[in-house]
N, C-alpha and C positions, 0 to 999 in steps of 0.2 A: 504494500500500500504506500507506504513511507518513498519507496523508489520510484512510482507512478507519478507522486507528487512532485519530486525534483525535476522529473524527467518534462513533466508539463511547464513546468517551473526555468529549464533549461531551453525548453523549444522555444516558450514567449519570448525571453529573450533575444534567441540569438532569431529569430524575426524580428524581429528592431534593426538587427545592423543590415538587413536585406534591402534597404533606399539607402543606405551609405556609398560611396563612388566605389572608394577601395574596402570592402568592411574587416579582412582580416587585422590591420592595426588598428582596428575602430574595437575589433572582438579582444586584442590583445591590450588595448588600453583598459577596457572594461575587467578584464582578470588581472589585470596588476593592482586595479582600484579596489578589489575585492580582497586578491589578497593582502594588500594594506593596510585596509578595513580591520581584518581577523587577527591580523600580526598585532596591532597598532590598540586592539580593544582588550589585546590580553595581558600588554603591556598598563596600561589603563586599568583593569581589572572590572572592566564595567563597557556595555552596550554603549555606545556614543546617545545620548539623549536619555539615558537609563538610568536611574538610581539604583546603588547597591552597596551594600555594606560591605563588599572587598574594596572597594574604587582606593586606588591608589593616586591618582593624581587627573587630571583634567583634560578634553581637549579644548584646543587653542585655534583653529582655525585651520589654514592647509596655506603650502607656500607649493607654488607652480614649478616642474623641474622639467626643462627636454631631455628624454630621454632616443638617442639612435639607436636602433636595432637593424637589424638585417630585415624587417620588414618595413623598414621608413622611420620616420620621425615618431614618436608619440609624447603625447603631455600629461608626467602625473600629478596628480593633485598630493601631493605629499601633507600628511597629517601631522599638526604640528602637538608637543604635546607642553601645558603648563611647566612638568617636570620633568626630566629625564632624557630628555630629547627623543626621537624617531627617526632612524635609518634604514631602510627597506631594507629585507633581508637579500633579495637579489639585487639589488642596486651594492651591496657589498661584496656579494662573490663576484661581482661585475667589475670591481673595481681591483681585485684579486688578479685577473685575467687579464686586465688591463697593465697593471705596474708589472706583468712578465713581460707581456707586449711592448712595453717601454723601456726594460732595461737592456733587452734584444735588442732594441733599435738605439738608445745608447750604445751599447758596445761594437756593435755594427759602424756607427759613425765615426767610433773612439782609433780603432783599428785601421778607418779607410776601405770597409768590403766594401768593392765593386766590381773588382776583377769575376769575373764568370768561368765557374768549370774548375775552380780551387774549392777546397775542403777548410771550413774553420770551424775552430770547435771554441762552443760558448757554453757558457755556465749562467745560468739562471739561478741564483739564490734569494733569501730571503723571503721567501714563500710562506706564510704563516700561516695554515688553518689545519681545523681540526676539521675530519672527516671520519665517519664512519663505511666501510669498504665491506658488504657482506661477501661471503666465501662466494665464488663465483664471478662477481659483478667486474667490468673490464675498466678502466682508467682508456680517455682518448687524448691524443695529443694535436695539436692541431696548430701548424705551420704556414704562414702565408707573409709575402712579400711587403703586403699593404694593408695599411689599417686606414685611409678614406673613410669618414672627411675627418679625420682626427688627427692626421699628420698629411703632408701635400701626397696629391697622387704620386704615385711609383710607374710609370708606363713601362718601367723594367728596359729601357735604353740606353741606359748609360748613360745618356746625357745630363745637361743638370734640368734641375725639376723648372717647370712651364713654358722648354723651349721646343716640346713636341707634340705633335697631336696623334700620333699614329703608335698603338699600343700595342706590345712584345709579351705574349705569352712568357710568364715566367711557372720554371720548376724549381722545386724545393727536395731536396733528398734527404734522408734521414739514412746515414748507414748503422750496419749494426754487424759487423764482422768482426775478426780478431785485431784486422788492422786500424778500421776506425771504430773504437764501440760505441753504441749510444745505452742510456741507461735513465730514467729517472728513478730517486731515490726519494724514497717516504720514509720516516719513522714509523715503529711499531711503538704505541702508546698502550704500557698495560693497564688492565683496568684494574 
């Protein structure tokens, strides 16, 4: 009964973003605001508009953040709180991904890679999170030339950046043999 209900619950919704131009970052603006909402009221200890005898502190309004994704631009309405502040919980693992993607392309600059079809080996440190990794589940890694619009485009030509218009498929290789290894390393956190 209770799943009949979400399910009606989830259909009305997402007919709503069916007059939107583009509606998937219209659907994904909507589930970030949601789970904001959830994060943000547990943090609060109380329903936003609720009374309750856990309420730990207040909300305060919402401050507006762009957020780029891989499906466009979006805008969240970020919940502010009286105490404590509020930080999306994905807007921090975001931000995780991000300062690896940044000390890459630091060290990349520091170096001078631009030569094509040589081997450098980089080290990413400083990585800080806790994760839990059930028996099974895979870790991905994920390498790319460009991070647009966050840093100038890369047309991958070696030239310097916005004296080309004509863009160069770039590969990325990962080796993993005796002669170059590759490896990333976690801690084991006992419990």
């Amino acid at each position: 009964m209770a799943q009949a209900h979400y399910k009606a619950l989830l259909g009305k919704v997402l007919l709503g973003f069916i007059t939107e131009k583009d509606p998937v970052p219209s659907m994904l603006e909507w589930v970030a605001h949601q789970m904001m909402l959830i994060e943000a009221e547990g943090k609060v200890g109380a329903e936003k508009g609720k009374h309750s005898k856990h309420r730990k502190t207040y909300f305060s309004g919402a401050r507006v953040r762009q957020m780029d994704t891989r499906l466009g631009t979006i805008y969240l309405y970020v919940p502010k709180l009286r105490k404590g502040g509020y930080v999306p919980f994905f807007v921090t693992e975001r931000k995780r991904s991000e300062l690896a993607l940044a000390a890459l392309v630091q060290e990349a600059f520091i170096n001078g890679v631009s030569t094509r079809r040589k081997i450098y080996k980089f080290t990413i440190g400083s990585m800080y999170t806790s994760y839990l990794f059930k028996a099974g589940h895979e870790i991905t890694v994920w390498i790319s030339s460009s991070y647009f619009p966050h840093f100038d485009r890369n047309l991958n030509t070696g030239h310097p950046f916005g004296e080309d218009e004509e863009m160069v498929p770039a590969n990325q290789t990962i080796y993993q043999d005796k002669k170059f290894p590759s490896r990333v390393i976690l801690p084991i956190i006992p419990k």
